[in-house]
C-alpha positions as CSV (number, residue, x, y, z in Angstrom):
1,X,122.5,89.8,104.6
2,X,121.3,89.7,108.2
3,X,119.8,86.4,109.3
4,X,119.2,85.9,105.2
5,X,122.9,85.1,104.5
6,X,120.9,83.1,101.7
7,X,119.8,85.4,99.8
8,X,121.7,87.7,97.4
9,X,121.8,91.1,97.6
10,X,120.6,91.5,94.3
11,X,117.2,88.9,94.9
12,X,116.8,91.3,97.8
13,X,116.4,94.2,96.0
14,X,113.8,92.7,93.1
15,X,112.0,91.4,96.0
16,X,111.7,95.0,97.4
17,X,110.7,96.6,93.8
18,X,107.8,93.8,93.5
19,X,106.9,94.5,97.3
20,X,106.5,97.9,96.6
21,X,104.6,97.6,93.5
22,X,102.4,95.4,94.9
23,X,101.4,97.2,97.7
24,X,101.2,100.9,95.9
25,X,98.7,99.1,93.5
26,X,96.8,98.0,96.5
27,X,97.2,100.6,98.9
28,X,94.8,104.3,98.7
29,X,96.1,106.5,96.2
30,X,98.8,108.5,97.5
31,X,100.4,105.7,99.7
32,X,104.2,105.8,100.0
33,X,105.6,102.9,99.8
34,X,109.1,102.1,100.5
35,X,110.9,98.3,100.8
36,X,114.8,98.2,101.8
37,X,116.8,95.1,102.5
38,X,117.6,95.0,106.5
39,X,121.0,96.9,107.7
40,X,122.4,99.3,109.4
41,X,120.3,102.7,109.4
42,X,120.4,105.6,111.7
43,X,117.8,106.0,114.4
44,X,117.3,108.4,117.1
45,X,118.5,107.5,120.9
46,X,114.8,107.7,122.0
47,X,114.1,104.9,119.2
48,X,117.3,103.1,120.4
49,X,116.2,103.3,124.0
50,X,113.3,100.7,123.0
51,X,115.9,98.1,121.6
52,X,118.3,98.2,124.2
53,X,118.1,94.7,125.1
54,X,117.2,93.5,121.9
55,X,119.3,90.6,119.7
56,X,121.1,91.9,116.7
57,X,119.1,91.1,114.3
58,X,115.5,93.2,116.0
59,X,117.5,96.0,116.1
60,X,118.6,95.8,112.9
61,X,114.7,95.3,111.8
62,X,113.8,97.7,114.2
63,X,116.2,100.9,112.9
64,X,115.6,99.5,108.9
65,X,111.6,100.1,110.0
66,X,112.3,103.3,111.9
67,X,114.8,104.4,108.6
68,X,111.6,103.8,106.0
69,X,109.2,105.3,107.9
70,X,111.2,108.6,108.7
71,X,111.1,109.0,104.4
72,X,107.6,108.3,104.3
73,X,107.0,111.5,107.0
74,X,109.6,113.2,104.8
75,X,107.4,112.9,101.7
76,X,104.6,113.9,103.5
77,X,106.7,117.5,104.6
78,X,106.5,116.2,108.2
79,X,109.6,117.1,110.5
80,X,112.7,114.1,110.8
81,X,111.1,112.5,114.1
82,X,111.6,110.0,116.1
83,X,108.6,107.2,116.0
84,X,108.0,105.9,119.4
85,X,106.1,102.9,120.0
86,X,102.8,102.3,121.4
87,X,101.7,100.2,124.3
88,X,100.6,97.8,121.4
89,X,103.8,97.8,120.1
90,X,102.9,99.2,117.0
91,X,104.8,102.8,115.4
92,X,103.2,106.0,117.1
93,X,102.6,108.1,114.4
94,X,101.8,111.8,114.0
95,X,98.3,112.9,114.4
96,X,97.9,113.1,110.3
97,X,99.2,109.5,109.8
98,X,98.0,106.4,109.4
99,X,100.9,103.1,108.7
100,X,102.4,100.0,109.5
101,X,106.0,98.8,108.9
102,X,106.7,95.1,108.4
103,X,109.7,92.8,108.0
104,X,111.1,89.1,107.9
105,X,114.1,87.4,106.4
106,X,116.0,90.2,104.8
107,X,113.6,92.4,103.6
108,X,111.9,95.3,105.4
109,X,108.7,97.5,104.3
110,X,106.7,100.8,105.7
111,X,103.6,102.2,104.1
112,X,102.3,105.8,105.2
113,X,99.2,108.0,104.1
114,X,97.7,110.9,105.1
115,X,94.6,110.3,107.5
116,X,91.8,112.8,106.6
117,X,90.4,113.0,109.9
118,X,86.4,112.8,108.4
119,X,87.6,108.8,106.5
120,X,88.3,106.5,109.3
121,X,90.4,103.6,107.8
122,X,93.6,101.7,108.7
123,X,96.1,100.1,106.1
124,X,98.0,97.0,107.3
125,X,100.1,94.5,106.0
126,X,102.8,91.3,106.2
127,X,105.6,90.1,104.8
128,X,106.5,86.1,105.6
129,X,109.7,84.7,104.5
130,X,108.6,81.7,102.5
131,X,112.1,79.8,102.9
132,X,111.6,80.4,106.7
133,X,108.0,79.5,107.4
134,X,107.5,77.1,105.2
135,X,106.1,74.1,107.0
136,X,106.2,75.4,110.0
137,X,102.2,76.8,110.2
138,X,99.9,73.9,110.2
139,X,100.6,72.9,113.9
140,X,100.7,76.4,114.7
141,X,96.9,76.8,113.0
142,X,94.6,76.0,116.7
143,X,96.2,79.4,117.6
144,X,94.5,81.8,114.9
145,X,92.2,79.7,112.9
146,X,88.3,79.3,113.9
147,X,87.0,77.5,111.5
148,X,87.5,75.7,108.3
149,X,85.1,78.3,106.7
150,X,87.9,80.9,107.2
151,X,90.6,78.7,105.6
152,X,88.5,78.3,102.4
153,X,87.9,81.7,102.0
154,X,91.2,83.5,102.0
155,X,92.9,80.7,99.4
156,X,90.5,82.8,97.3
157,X,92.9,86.0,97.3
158,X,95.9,83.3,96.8
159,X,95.1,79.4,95.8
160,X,99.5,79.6,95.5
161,X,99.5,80.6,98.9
162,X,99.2,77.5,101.9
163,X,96.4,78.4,103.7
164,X,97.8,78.1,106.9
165,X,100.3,80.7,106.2
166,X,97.9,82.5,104.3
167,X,95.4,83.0,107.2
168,X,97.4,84.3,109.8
169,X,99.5,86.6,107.4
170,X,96.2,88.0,106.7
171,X,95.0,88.4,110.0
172,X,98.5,90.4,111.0
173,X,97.7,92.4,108.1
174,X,94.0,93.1,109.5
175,X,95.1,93.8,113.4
176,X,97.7,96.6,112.1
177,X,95.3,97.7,109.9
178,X,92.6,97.8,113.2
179,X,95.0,99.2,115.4
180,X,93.9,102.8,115.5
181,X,90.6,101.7,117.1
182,X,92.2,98.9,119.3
183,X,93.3,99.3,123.0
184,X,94.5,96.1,123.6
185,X,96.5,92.8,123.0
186,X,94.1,90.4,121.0
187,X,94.3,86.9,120.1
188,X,93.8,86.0,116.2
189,X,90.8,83.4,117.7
190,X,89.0,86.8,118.4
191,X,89.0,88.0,115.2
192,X,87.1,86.0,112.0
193,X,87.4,86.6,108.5
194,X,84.6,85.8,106.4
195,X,84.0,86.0,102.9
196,X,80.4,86.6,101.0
197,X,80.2,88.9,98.4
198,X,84.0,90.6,99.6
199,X,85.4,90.0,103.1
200,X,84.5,90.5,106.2
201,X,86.1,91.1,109.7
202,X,84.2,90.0,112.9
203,X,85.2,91.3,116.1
204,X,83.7,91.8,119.2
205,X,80.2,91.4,118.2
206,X,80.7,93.7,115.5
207,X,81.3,93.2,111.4
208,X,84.1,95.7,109.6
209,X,84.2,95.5,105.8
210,X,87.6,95.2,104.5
211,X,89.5,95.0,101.3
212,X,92.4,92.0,101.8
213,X,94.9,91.5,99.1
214,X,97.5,88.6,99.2
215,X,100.4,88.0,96.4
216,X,103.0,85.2,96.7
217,X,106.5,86.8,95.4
218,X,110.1,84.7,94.3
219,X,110.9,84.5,97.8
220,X,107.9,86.4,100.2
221,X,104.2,85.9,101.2
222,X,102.5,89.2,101.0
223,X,99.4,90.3,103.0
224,X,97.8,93.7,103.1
225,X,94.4,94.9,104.4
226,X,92.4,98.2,104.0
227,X,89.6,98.5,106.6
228,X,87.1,101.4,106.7
């Protein structure tokens, strides 16, 4: 397996089943949901074009993403098309979708619904190797954590979970989620999560409810967010 010569193919594909039924239980009814292990998939020369110079392994991630995705428009009768990428970085997708792909280790993941143009929300999650990460977060924390307050309340969704991890999986999760009201780069610092009676997002001066979710698989940290 690609940069995951660790893990069997078989632990691979129970980590993809529980990934998908994790997220199709939190996601808005009529999600799809689709996990694959990371290899060789066919992608269209515009989509190659953006992974030209690119190591192995991102393009591998890259065209596994593309791969999932492109069955997700399927499902939804949309046309095979390619999925160019925004100045974000994040998938372009057609005018009535709404997704995020994610992918570490050896496991890959896209989730796709159908936008109703009058229900602005965003779906967003994370997948975080555990085997790779592990230990690597808590000097990395003065990047994305504000406050101790934050810390305290996302080991709510996961006391499993290290917090560290927890916290910035979570706010990956919420910036894809965010991203089809956000025209620019921002750093995690910007954006708070606080918890009351649910959670909370606070961004430039403003508060977005969301819904977060966090699971800790075999061999995987999941995040997702639903903001409205």
């Amino acid at each position: 397996m690609p940069g995951s010569p660790d893990i069997a193919t078989g632990d691979v594909a129970r980590e993809a089943a529980e990934v998908e039924r994790l997220l199709r239980g939190w996601f808005p009814r009529g999600t799809f949901v689709k996990a694959a292990p990371i290899g060789q998939h066919p992608i269209h020369p515009q989509e190659a074009a953006l992974m030209a110079n690119a190591v192995e392994h991102r393009r591998l991630e890259f065209a596994t993403g593309r791969w999932l995705a492109r069955e997700g428009l399927r499902h939804f009768g949309l046309p095979d098309a390619p999925i160019p990428m925004q100045r974000l970085r994040n998938p372009l997708w057609p005018t009535s979708i709404l997704g995020a792909i994610s992918h570490d280790g050896a496991l890959c993941a896209a989730a796709l619904f159908h936008n109703e143009p009058q229900v602005e929300r965003g779906i967003g999650f994370d997948l975080i190797s555990l085997a790779q990460r592990a230990g690597r977060m808590e000097e990395l924390a003065p990047m994305f954590v504000v406050d101790a307050a934050e810390l305290a309340g996302v080991v709510m969704l996961n006391p499993a979970a290290d917090p560290n991890m927890l916290l910035f999986s979570l706010k990956e999760s919420v910036i894809k989620a965010m991203t089809f009201r956000l025209d620019r780069f921002i750093d995690m610092r910007e954006l708070e999560i606080r918890h009351t009676d649910g959670f909370d997002i606070h961004f430039e001066g403003s508060v977005t409810r969301a819904e977060l979710f966090a699971a800790v698989t075999d061999q995987y940290l999941l995040t997702a967010a639903v903001v409205r």
